[in-house]
N, C-alpha and C positions, 0 to 999 in steps of 0.2 A: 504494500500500500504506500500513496502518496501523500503526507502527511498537504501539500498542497493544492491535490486532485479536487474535484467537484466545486472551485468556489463561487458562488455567487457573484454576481455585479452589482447585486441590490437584495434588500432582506425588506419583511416588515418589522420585524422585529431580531435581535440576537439568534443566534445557533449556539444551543449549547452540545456536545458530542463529547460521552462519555467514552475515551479509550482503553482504561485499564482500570479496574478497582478491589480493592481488599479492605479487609474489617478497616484499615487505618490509613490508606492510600487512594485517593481518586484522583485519575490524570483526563483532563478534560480538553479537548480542541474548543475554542471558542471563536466567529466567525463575528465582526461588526462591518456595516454599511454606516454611519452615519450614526447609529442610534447612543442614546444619552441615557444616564439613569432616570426615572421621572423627575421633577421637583419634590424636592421633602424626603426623596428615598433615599435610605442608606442600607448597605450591604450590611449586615452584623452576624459574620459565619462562627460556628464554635470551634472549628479548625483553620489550623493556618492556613493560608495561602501565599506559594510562590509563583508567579504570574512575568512571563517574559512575552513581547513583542516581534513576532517572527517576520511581520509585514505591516506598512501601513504605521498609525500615529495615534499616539490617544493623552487623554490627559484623567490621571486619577485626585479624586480629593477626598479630604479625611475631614473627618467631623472634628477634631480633639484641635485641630489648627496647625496640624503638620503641613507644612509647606505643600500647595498640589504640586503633582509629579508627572512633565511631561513625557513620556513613553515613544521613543520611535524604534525602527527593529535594532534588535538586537539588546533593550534594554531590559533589565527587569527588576521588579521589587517585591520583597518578602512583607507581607500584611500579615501581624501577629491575630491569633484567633479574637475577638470578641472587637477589634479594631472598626468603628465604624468608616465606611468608604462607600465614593459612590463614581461612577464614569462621568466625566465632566464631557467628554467629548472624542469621537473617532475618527477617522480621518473621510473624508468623503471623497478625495479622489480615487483610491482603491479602497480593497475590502482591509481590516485591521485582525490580522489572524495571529491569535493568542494562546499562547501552550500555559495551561494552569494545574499546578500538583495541590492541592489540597490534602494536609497532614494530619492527624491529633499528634 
C-alpha cells in the first residue's frame, strides 16, 4: 500500500483512517481539504498524540495559551493527553495529509 494513494482534491469534511491498533497504540492516516475545527471546539483526547505533516500546511492551537503551531511537511508535534487543541486551519491548495500515533 501507498501511504499516498486515493487522495482526495476536496472533502466535506476530514478523513479519518485507522491503520494499525492495539489495546494502547492507534496509528491513524488523517486526510484535510481546507477544513477547520468548529468554533468553541477543542480536541480533549485521554491519550497522547504525536501528529507529523507528511503534505500540505496546517496551523494547530491550544486552549492553555501555548503558542499556535504552524505545521508544514515534515513537521510534527507531541500533544500531551488531556491537552486541549483545536485545527486552526489547513492548507487549501493541496490536501494536508497527516500520520497521527495516539498512545496511553
Amino acid at each position: 500500500m501507498n501511504f499516498f494513494a486515493d487522495l482526495p482534491a476536496s472533502l466535506s469534511e476530514e478523513r479519518f483512517e485507522a491503520l494499525a491498533a492495539s489495546q494502547h497504540v492507534r496509528i491513524e492516516r488523517i486526510i484535510s481539504t481546507g477544513q477547520t475545527s468548529p468554533s468553541g471546539f477543542w480536541y480533549n483526547q485521554p491519550e497522547h498524540e504525536w501528529v507529523i505533516v507528511l503534505r500540505g500546511e496546517a496551523v494547530l492551537e491550544f486552549q492553555d495559551g501555548t503558542a499556535p503551531r504552524h505545521l508544514a511537511s515534515g513537521d510534527y508535534v507531541l500533544i500531551p493527553a488531556r491537552q486541549k487543541h483545536r485545527v486552526a486551519s489547513t492548507s487549501l491548495a493541496e490536501p494536508t495529509v497527516w500520520l497521527a500515533v495516539f498512545y496511553t
